[in-house]
KEVO-983805 format. One line per field, with one value per residue (C-alpha): residue number from 0; residue in three letters; chain; x, y, z. Coordinates in steps of 0.2 Angstrom, whole numbers, plus 2048, in hexadecimal, padded with zeros to 3 digits. Example, Ala and Ser with C-alpha at 12.3 -4.5 7.8 and 13.67 -1.06 7.14 Angstrom:
BEGIN
i: c(0 1) .
aa: c(Ala Ser) .
ch: c(A A) .
X: c(83E 844) .
Y: c(7EA 7FB) .
Z: c(827 824) .
END
This chain:
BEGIN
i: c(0 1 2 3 4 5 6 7 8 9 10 11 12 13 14 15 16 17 18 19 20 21 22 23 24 25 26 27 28 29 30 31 32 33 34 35 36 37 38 39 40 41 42 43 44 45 46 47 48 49 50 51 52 53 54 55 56 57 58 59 60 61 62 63 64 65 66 67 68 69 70 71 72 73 74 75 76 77 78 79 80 81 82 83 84 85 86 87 88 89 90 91 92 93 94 95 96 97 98 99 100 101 102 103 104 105 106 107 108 109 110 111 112 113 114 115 116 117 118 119 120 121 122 123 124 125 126 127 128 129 130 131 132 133 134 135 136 137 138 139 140 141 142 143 144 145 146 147 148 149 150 151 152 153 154 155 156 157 158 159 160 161 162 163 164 165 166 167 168 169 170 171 172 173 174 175 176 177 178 179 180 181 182 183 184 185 186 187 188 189 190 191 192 193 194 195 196 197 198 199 200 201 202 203 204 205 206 207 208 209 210 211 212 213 214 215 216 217 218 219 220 221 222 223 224 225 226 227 228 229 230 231 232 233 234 235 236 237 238 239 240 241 242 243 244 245 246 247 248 249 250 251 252 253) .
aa: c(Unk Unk Unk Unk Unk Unk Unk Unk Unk Unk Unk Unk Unk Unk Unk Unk Unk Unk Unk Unk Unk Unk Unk Unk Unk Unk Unk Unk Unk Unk Unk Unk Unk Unk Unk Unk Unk Unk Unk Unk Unk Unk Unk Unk Unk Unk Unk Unk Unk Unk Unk Unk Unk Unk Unk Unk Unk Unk Unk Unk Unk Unk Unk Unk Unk Unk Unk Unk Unk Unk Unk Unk Unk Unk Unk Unk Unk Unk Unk Unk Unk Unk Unk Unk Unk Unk Unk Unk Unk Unk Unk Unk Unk Unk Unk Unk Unk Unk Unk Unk Unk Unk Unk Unk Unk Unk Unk Unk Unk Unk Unk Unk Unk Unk Unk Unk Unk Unk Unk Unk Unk Unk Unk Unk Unk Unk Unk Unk Unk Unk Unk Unk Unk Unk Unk Unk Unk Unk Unk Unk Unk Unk Unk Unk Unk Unk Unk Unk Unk Unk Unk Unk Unk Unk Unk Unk Unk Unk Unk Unk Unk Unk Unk Unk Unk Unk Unk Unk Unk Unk Unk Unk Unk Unk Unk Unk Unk Unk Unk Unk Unk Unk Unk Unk Unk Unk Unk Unk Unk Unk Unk Unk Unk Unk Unk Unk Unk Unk Unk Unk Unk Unk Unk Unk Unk Unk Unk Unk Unk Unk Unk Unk Unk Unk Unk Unk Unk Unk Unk Unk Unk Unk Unk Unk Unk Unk Unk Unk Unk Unk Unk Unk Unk Unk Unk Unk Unk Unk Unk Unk Unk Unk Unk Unk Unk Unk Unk Unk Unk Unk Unk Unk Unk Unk) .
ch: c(A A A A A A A A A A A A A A A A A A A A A A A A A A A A A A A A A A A A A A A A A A A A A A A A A A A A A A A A A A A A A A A A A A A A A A A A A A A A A A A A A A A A A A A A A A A A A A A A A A A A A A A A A A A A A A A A A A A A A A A A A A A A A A A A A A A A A A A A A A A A A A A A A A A A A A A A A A A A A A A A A A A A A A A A A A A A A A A A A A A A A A A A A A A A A A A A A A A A A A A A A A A A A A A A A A A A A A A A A A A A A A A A A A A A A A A A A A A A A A A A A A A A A A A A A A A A A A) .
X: c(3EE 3DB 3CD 3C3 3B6 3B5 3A4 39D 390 382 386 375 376 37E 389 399 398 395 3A3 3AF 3A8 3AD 3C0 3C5 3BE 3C9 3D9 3D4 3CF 3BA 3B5 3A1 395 384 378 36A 35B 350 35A 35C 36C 36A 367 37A 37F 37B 37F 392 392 38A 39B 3A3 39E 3AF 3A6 398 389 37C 36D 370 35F 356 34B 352 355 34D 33B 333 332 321 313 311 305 30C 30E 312 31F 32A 326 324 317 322 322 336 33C 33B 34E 356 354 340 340 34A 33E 32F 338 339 329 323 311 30C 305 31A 321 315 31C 330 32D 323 330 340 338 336 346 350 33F 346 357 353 34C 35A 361 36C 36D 370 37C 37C 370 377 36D 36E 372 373 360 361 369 357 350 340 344 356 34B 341 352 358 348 34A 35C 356 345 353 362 36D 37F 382 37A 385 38A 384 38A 392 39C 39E 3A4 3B4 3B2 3C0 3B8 3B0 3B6 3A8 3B0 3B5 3C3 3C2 3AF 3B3 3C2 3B7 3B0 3B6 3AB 3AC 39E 3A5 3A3 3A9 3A6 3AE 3A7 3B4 3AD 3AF 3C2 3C5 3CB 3D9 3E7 3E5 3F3 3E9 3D8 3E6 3ED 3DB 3D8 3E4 3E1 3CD 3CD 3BF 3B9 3B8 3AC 3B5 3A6 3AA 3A1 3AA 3A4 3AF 3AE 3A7 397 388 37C 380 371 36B 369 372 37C 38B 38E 398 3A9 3AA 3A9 3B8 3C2 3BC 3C1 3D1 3D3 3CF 3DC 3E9 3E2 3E2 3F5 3F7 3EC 3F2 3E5 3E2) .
Y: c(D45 D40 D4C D4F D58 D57 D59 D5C D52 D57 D6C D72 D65 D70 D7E D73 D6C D7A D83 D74 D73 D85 D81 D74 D81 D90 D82 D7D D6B D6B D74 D6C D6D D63 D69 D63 D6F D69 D6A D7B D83 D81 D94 D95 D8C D96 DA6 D9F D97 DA7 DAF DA3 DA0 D95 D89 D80 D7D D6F D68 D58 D4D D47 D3A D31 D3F D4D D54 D56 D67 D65 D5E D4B D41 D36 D26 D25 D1B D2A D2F D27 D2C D38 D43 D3F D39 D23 D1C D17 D07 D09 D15 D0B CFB D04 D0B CF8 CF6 D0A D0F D20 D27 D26 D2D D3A D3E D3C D47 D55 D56 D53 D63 D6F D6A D71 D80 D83 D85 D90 D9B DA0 DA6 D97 D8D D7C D77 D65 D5A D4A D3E D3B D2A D27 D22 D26 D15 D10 D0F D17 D26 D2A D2D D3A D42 D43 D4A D59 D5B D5C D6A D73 D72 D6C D68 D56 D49 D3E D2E D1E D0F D00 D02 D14 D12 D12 D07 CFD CED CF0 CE3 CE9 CFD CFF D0B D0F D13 D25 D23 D2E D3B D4C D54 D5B D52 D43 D33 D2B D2A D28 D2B D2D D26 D13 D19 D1C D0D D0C D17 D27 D1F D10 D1B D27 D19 D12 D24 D27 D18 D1E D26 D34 D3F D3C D41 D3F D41 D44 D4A D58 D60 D6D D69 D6E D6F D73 D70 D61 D56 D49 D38 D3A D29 D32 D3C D4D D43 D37 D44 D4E D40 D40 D50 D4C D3C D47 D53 D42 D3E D4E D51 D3E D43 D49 D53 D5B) .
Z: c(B40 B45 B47 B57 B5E B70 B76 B88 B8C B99 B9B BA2 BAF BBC BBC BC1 BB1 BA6 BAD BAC B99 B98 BA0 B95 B84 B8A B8C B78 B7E B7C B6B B6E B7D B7C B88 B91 B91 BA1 BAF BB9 BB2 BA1 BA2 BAC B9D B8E B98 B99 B87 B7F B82 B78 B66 B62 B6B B62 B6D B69 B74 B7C B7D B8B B8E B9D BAC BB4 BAF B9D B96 B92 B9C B98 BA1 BAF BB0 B9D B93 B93 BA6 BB7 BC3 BCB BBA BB6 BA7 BAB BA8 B99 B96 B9B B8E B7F B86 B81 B6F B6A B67 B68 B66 B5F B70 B76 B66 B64 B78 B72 B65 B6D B7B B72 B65 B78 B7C B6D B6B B7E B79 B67 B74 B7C B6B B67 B58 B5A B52 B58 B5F B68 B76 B8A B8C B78 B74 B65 B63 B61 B4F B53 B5E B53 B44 B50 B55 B40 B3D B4A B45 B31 B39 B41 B34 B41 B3A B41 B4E B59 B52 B56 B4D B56 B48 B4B B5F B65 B75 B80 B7A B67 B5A B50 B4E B3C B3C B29 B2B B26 B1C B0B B19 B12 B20 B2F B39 B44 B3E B4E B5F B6F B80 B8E B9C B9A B94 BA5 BB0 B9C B9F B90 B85 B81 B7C B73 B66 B61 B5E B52 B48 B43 B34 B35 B3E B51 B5F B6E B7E B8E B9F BA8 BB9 BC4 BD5 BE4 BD8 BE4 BD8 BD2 BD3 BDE BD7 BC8 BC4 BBE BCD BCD BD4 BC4 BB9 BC0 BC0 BAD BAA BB1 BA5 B96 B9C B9A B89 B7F B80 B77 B69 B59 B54 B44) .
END
């Protein structure tokens, strides 16, 4: 048996999503939601979750889509003139060489974001990244630091070694053969799973030994407010849903 927590990435994002997040807890499938605290129904979000305390609810980082929660001055290395977050890759480009002006900016806004959440009355008890920057050396230590200000239990994985991808001849199955806890060790994201049929995700599963985040990115449709210009529109992330759906009944969890 393997041990997995299956997190829903981007709740906050529209309320198709949060209520998709909220099926697939009631079924037993999703025990974590992660959500995003700067788009306009975070507050739909945390009014559903706040029902359910068997599901654990974190914040889910933003640097990459949508406005800043606090007012940063535009064009910047974290903005574009428009005031919206500049895309991911601008943002991990400017963190190879970062200056202090930009992670002065990461760290006041990634600190609103979870101070915005905490006053909701939640506790995070996660924190995880949109688009995974934490990757980044320089902006990951910003994200353990606000974990340890906040005692937050775990942060999202991030080793190569760590990631359970189609193609990964560096993932090390026995990387968390000594872990005793509960916090995952590995990660695997659904969404490049999906043109493999479940069975073949399920197998590489069951061979990691540690504990697994399994990610995925559920929305309920019609979902109105959706937003435009996202690049993972609301139709992939059904047909997401629908794949995780496939998967979980091959799993022997723990």
């Amino acid at each position: 048996m393997i041990r997995v927590i299956v997190t829903s990435d981007d709740c906050g994002l529209s309320e198709g999503i949060n209520l998709a997040t909220l099926d697939l807890h009631t079924r037993g499938i999703v025990s974590s939601a992660s959500v995003l605290t700067n788009f306009p129904a975070l507050q739909h979000a945390l009014e559903l979750f706040r029902r359910y305390p068997s599901l654990s609810v974190g914040v889910h980082l933003n640097l990459s889509d949508g406005l800043p929660v606090t007012r940063v001055p535009s064009p910047s290395a974290l903005t574009r003139a428009d005031g919206r977050f500049r895309p991911v890759l601008g943002l991990l480009t400017h963190a190879l060489r970062p200056d202090s002006r930009l992670l002065a900016l990461v760290e006041h806004e990634l600190a609103a974001q979870v101070d915005l959440f905490v006053q909701y009355g939640f506790v995070p008890q996660h924190l995880t990244t949109h688009m995974q920057f934490h990757l980044s050396p320089p902006l990951g230590r910003i994200v353990l630091a606000l974990a340890e200000r906040y005692q937050v239990a775990w942060v999202r994985p991030h080793r190569l070694r760590a990631t359970v991808l189609p193609f990964n001849p560096l993932l090390d199955p026995y990387l968390g053969a000594t872990s005793g806890g509960t916090s995952p060790v590995f990660l695997a994201v659904l969404q490049p799973w999906r043109r493999f049929a479940p069975q073949r995700l399920a197998r590489r599963l069951q061979l990691l030994k540690g504990p697994i985040e399994l990610v995925v990115h559920p929305c309920r449709l019609p979902d109105s407010s959706f937003p435009a210009g996202m690049r993972y529109g609301a139709r992939e992330r059904a047909a997401e849903k629908q794949y995780l759906e496939r998967l979980w009944p091959l799993i022997d969890t723990a």
